[in-house]
C-alpha positions in Angstrom: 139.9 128.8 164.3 138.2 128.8 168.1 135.3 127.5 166.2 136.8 124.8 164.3 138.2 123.2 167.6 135.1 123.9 169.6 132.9 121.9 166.8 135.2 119.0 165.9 138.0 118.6 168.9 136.1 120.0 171.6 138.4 117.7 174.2 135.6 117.5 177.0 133.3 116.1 174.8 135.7 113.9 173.1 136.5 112.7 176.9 133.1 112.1 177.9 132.6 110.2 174.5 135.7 108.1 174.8 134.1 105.1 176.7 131.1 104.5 174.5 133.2 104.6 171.2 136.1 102.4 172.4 133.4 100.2 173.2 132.5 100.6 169.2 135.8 100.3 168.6 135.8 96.8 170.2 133.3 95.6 167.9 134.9 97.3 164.9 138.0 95.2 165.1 136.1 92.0 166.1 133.8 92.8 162.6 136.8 92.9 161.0 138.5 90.0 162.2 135.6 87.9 161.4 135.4 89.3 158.0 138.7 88.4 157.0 138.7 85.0 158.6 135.0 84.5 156.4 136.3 86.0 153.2 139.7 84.3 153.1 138.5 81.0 154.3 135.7 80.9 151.8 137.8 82.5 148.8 139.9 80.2 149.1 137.8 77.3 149.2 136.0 78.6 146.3 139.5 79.2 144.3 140.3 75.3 145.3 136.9 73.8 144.0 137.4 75.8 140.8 139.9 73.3 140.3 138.0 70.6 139.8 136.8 71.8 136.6 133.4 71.0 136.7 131.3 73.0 134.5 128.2 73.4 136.6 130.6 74.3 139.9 132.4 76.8 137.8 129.8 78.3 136.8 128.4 78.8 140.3 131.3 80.1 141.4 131.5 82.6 138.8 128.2 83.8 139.0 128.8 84.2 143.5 132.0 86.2 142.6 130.3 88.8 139.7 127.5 89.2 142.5 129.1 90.0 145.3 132.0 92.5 143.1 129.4 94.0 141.7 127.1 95.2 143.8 127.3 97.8 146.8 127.9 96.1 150.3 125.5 98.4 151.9 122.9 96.5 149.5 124.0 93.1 150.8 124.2 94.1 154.5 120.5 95.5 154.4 119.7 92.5 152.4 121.0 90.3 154.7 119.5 92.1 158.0 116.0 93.4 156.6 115.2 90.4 153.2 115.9 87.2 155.3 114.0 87.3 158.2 111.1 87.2 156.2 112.3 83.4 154.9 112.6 82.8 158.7 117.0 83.7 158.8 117.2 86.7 161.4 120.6 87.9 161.7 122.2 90.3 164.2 123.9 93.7 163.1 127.0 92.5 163.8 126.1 88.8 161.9 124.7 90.5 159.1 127.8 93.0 158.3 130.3 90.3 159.1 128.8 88.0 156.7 127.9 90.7 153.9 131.8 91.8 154.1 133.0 88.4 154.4 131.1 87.5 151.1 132.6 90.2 149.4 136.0 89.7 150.5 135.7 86.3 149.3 134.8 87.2 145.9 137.4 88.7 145.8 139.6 86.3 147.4 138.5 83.8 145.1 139.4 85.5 141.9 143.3 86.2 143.5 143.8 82.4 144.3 142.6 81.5 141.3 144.9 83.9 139.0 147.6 82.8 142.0 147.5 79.3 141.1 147.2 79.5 137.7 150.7 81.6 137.6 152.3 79.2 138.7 154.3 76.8 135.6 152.9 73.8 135.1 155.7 71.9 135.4 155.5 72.1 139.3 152.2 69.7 138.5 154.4 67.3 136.9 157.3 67.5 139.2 155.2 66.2 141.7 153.2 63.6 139.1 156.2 62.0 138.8 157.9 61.7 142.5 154.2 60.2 142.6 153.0 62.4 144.8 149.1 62.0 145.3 146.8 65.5 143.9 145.7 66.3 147.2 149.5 66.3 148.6 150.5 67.9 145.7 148.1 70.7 146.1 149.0 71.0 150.0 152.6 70.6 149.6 153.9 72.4 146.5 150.8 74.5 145.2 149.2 75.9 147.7 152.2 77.1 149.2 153.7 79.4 146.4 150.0 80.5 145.5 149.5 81.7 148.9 152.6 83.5 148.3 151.9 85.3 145.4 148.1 86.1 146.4 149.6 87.5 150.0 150.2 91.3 148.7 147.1 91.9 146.8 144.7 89.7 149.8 146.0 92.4 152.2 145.3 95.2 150.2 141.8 93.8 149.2 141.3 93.1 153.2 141.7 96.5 154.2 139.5 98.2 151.6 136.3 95.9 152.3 136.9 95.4 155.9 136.8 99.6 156.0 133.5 98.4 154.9 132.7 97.9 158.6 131.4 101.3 159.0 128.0 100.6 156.9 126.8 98.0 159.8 125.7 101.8 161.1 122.7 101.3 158.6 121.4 98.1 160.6 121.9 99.8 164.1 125.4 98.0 164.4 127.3 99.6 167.6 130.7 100.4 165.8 133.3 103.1 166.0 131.2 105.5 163.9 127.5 104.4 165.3 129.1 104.6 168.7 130.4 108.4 167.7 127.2 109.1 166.0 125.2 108.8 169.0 126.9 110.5 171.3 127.1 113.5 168.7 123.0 113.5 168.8 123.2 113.7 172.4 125.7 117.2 172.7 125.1 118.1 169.4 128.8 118.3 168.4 130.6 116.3 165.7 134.1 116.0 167.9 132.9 112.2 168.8 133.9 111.4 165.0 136.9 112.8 165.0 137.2 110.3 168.1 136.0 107.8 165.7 138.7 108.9 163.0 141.7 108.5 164.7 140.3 105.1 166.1 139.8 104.3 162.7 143.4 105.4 161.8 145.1 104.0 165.1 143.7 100.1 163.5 144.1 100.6 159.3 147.5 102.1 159.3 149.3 99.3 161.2 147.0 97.0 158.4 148.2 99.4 155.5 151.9 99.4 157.0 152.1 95.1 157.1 150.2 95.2 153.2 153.6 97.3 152.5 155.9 95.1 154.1 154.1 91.8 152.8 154.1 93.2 149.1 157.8 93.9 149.3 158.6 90.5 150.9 156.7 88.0 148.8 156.3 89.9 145.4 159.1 87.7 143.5 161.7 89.5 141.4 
């Protein structure tokens, strides 16, 4: 037992590692924010030009979202960082991982809309057709809203498992929770820095995990 708590919550190394990480932990949250605001933004965009029905744009759409479900995000954050810059695109870690993530989440994002609007009976389309109420005001006023509704519950639980995702930007020398942690566990040689990094990690998805709970109860209709 005195060894377990030497190796992995060893408190003086866990205090002199605590300003490095929170620093990762900074850039943990800010990855995350700017995945979610990427992914959700673009989803939904995507979900919205689905509705034009063109065949050309549908497919196009279909083919981004089968991509980026499919395969592994450590793939696309490598891709990203590594592949481009030899097209001339150089991205940052932090770039790279937010944009790899964010283009997963919207995937994602996309398909949820989608399924969200398409739920919803089609006589709230001709409700508004005749109060004459223009497509575009239709869409912002009557569809959008209850499709946002629906999609809330299942976009949080989506956001928290890719933006856990976070963690891979380690791979392109991204300063996170866990790369933070890592380094300062090559310099004492002891693993207690990622326990630090664990219950930072907890501290910021449990409060996420807790609101996806509360948001499926509140807007899942009955």
């Amino acid at each position: 037992m005195d060894k377990l708590v030497q190796n992995f919550f060893n408190l003086s190394v866990i205090e002199g590692a605590l300003p490095s990480v929170l620093i990762g932990f900074a850039t943990t949250v800010q990855v995350a924010l700017a995945v979610i605001a990427i992914g959700v933004a673009l989803g939904l965009a995507l979900a919205l030009l689905r509705l034009l029905e063109r065949r050309l744009v549908d497919a196009l759409i279909t083919a981004w979202i089968e991509l980026f479900r499919t395969l592994p995000q450590l793939v696309i954050i490598i891709f990203l960082y590594f592949a481009l810059p030899y097209g001339g695109i150089r991205m940052s870690p932090f770039a790279a991982t937010a944009f790899a993530l964010g283009a997963v989440l919207s995937a994602f994002c996309a398909e949820i809309f989608s399924a969200s609007i398409a739920a919803l009976p089609k006589g709230q389309w001709e409700a508004a057709r005749a109060l004459n109420l223009p497509t575009l005001r239709t869409l912002w006023l009557v569809i959008l809203p209850q499709a946002v509704r629906l999609a809330t519950p299942l976009i949080t639980n989506r956001v928290i498992a890719v933006t856990k995702g976070s963690a891979l930007g380690v791979a392109v020398s991204l300063n996170d929770t866990l790369g933070a942690a890592q380094s300062y566990m090559a310099i004492v040689a002891n693993p207690s820095p990622l326990m630090l990094a664990a219950a930072l990690y907890l501290a910021f998805f449990i409060p996420l995990v807790t609101l996806s709970r509360y948001l499926e109860r509140r807007m899942t209709p009955y």
